[in-house]
N, C-alpha and C positions, 0 to 999 in steps of 0.2 A: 674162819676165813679160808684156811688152808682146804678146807671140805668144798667148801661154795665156788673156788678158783679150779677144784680141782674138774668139777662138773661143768663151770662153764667152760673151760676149756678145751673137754669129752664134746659139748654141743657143737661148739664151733668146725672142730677139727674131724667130724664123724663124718664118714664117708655114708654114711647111710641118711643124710637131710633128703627132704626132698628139691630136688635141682630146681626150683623156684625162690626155694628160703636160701638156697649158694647163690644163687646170680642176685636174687635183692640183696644179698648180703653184701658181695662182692661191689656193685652197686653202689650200694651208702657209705663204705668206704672209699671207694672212688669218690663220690659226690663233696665228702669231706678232706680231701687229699687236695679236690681240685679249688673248695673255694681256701683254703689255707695259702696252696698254689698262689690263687690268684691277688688274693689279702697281701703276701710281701712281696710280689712284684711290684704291687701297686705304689705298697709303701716305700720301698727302696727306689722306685721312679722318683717320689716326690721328695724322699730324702735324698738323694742325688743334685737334683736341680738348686734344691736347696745349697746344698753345702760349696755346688760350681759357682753360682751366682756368688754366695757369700765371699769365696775364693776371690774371685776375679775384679767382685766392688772395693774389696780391701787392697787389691793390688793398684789400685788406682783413687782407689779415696785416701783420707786422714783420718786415723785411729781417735783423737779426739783435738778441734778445734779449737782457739783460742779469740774470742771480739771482745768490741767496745759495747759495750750494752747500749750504747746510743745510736750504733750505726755508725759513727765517726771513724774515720782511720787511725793506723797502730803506728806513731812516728816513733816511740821508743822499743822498736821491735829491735833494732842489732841487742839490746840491752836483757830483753826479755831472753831471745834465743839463747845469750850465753849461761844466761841463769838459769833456763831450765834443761837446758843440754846435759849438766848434770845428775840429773835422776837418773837412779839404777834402771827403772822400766823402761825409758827414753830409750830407742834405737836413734831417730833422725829428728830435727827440729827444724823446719823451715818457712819463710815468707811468702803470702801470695796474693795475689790479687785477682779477683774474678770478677769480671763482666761482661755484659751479652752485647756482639759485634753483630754489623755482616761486613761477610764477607763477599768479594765479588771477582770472578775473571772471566773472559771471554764471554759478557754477558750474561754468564752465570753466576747466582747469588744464594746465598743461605746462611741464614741466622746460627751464630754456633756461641760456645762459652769458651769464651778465649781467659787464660790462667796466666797470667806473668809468675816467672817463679826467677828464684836463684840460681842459675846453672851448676854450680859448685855443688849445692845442698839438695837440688831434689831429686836428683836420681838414686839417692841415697833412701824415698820413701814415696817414690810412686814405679812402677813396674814397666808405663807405658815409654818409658824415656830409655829404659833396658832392649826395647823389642822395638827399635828402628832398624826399619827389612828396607831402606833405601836411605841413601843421606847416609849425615850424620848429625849429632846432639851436638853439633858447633855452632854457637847462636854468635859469633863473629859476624859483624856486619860486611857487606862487598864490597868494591872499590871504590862505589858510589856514596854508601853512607846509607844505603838499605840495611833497616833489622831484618835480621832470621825470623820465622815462623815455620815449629813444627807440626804439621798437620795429620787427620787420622787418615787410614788406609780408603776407607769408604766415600769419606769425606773429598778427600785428594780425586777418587775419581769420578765424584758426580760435579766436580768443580772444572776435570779433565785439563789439572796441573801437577810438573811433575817435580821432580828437585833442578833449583835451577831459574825456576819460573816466579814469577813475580802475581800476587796478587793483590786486591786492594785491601783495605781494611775499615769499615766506616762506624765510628762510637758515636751512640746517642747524647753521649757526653758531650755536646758543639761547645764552638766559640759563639760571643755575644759578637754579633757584628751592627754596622746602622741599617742593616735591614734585617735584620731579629737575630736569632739563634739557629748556627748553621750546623749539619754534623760535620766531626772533624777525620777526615778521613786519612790515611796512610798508607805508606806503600810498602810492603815485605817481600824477600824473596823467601820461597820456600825452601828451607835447609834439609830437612827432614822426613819422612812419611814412618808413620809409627803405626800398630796391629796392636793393639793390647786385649784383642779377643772379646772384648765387651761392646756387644754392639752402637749402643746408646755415646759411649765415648768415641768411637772412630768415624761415628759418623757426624758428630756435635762440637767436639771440644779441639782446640789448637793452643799450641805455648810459645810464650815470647820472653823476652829478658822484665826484669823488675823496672829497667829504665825507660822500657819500650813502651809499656802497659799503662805505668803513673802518666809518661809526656802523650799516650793516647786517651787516658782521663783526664790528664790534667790535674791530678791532685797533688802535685809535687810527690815528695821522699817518705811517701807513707806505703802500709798496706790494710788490706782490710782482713785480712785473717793471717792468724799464726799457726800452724800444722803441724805435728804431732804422729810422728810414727814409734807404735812400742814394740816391746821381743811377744809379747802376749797380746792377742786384740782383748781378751775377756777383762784383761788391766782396764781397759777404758775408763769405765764410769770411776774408781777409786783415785786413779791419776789426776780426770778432770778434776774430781771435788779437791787436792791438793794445788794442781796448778791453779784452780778459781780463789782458795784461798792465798797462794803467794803473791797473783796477780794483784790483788786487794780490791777495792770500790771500783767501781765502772767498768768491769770486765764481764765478759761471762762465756761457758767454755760449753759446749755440747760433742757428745761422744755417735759414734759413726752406728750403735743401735741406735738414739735418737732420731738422726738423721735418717733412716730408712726404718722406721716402724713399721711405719702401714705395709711395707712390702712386707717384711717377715710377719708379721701378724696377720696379711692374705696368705703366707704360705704354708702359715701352721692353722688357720685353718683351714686352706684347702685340705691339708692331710688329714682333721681330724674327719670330716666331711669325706674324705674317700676311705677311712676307715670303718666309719659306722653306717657305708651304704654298700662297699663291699663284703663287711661283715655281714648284713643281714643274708647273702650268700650264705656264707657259711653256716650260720642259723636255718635257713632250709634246708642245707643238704641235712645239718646235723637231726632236721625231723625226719627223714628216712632209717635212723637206725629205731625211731619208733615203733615203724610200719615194720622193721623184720623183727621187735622183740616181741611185739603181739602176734605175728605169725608163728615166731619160735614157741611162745606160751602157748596156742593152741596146737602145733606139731606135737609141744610135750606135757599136756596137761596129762596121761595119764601116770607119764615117767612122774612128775610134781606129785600124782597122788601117791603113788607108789612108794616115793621117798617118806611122805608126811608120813605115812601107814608105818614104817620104818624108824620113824622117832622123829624126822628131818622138822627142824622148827622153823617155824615160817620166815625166821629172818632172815634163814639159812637159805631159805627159797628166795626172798627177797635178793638176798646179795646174788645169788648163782645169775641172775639175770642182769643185776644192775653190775656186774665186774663180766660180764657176756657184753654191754653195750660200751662199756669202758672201754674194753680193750679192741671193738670195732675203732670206737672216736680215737683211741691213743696211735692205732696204726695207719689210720688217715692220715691225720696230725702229724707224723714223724715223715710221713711219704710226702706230705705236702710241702713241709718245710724240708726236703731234702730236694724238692723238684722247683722249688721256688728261690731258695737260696744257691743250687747250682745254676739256675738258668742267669740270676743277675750277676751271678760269679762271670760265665761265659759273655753272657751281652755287653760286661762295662770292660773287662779284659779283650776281646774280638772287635768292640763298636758294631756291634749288628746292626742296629737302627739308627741311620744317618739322618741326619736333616740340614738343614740350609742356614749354615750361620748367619744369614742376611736377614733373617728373621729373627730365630732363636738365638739364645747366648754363647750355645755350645754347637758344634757341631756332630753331636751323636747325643744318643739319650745315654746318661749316666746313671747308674745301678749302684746307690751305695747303702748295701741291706745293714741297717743297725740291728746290732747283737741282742738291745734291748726289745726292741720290737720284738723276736721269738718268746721271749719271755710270755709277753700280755697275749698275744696272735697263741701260743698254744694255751696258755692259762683260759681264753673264751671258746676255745676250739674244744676243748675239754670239759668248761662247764655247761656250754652247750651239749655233749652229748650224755651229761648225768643229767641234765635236767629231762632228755629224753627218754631215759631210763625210770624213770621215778615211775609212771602210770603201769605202763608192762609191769615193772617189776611188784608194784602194791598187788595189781591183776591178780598174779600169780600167787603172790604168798596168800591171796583171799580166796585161792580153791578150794574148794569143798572135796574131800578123799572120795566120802558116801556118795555123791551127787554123779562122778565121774566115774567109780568101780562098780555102780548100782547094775550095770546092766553087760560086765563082764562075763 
């Protein structure tokens, strides 16, 4: 092997090629540089977005939930909270209630998911009630006997309300009156305007007191979910199965994978889907170092007979080509991955590429290149170019000395 590395690496580096088989060469190393390049930008985009989103859903969701398997509301929730406050995984344990309002000012209306929570308990396991950029999280009624309602950033100004101001509030929950079932509608000032950087929530979701929420359902001193924030998210699912057993019959607990499947399950496959169609890139460039080891075998079929003549065993011939197309693909491969892994270095440290949080999640694309990825991304990038080795290099050890020296 020592013999075979020693020659391919005489071919490579010989100032005497002819300047067609340097520039192909030079060529199919670039070709391979650039789809490796392009394979973990690709992927560190979509692990990025990935890991922002999961970021920012957890910062506002429940690590895992607690209901009545009937639908029914949780009256002996002060009871449960103190009981499972206790768990070591537990960070926060809180009450809530969630149902779909609209809301209304100045003419203006829109459907949102309004949360009654515990003011005490849930800043303690939601994010959004941390990042109030006007107000404050004093849900203190006015002088009138108006409840607080704190609302999202987006939200507050397609509504064109500020702190201060009063909106209405109308639940499909009505009263039974003698001329049928009316909604029951209410009136809030807004306390608060909250940014929690998730689009979907600042522009949908508002929060009110637990007393505000039940007297706008109407369901008395109950809730309908119990909330569950832990020091680990990956806890989830082993927590649930314990709090589902403590809770005992007519409970049932779902964990915040659950809850957004589909999303992550779209977004791992979108990656594997831009892995194996940007890979097939690199699978073409990697058939260029084809095209210069058949050029090299004919540049050096008489050097090849020369050697056999000399004793050189053909597997010797075989290898001098297939560690010649090796160490093309390995210097791709290293260049790639150092042009692809600084560039997501510089884009997610700088934010090169802005976009418009009013759309996207994030306001810049995020670049977070996993370490694993280089592993597989050079491991195909590399069997990719033995596999294009294989034909040159059989080529070559199947020269015939006689056939090639006949006419010396």
């Amino acid at each position: 092997m020592k013999f075979a590395w020693w020659i391919a690496r005489r071919y490579l580096r010989s100032p005497h090629r002819p300047p067609v088989l340097r520039l192909v060469s030079w060529l199919a190393t670039a070709a391979v540089a650039a789809g490796v390049t392009t394979l973990v930008i690709a992927l560190a985009m979509n692990t990025g977005f990935r890991q922002v989103l999961e970021e920012r859903l957890l910062g506002v969701t429940a690590h895992v939930n607690l209901k009545h398997a009937g639908g029914s509301g949780i009256a002996e929730y002060p009871k449960l909270i103190q009981q499972f406050r206790a768990l070591p995984e537990v960070r926060a344990v809180s009450p809530a209630i969630y149902q779909t309002v609209l809301v209304a000012s100045g003419g203006r209306a829109r459907g949102i998911v309004l949360k009654g929570i515990d003011p005490a308990l849930e800043p303690e396991s939601n994010d959004a009630l941390r990042k109030i950029i006007s107000g404050s999280p004093d849900f203190s009624p006015d002088a009138a006997g108006a409840d607080t309602i704190l609302l999202g950033r987006l939200l507050a100004q397609e509504l064109s309300v500020g702190v201060g101001e009063y909106v209405t509030v109308i639940s499909p929950q009505g009263r039974l009156t003698p001329f049928g079932l009316l909604p029951r509608p209410r009136r809030f000032r807004v306390g608060g305007i909250f940014d929690s950087g998730f689009y979907d929530y600042d522009t949908g979701w508002g929060f009110v007191t637990l007393p505000a929420a039940q007297a706008l359902a109407g369901t008395g001193d109950v809730v309908n979910v119990i909330e569950f924030r832990l020091h680990r998210s990956d806890q989830a699912p082993a927590v649930a199965a314990r709090v589902a057993a403590a809770a005992g019959e007519g409970f049932l607990t779902s964990t915040w994978m659950q809850e957004n499947q589909a999303l992550f399950r779209a977004l791992r496959l979108e990656k594997l889907v831009t892995g194996l169609f940007i890979g097939l890139i690199t699978f073409v460039a990697g058939l260029n170092i084809l095209v210069v080891l058949a050029m090299s075998v004919t540049d050096k079929a008489r050097d090849v007979a020369v050697l056999m003549t000399l004793g050189a065993r053909r597997q010797q011939i075989r290898n001098i080509f297939f560690l010649q197309g090796l160490a093309l693909g390995a210097v791709g491969t290293l260049a790639g991955l150092l042009l692809g892994y600084g560039f997501c270095w510089a884009a997610d440290r700088y934010q090169w590429i802005r976009l418009d949080p009013e759309v996207y999640a994030v306001p810049y694309v995020p670049f977070h290149a996993d370490v694993a990825d280089a592993f597989w991304i050079t491991a195909a990038a590399m069997l990719i170019s033995a596999a294009a080795t294989l034909y040159p290099a059989r080529a070559a050890a199947r020269l015939l000395p006689v056939e090639i020296l006949r006419y010396e």
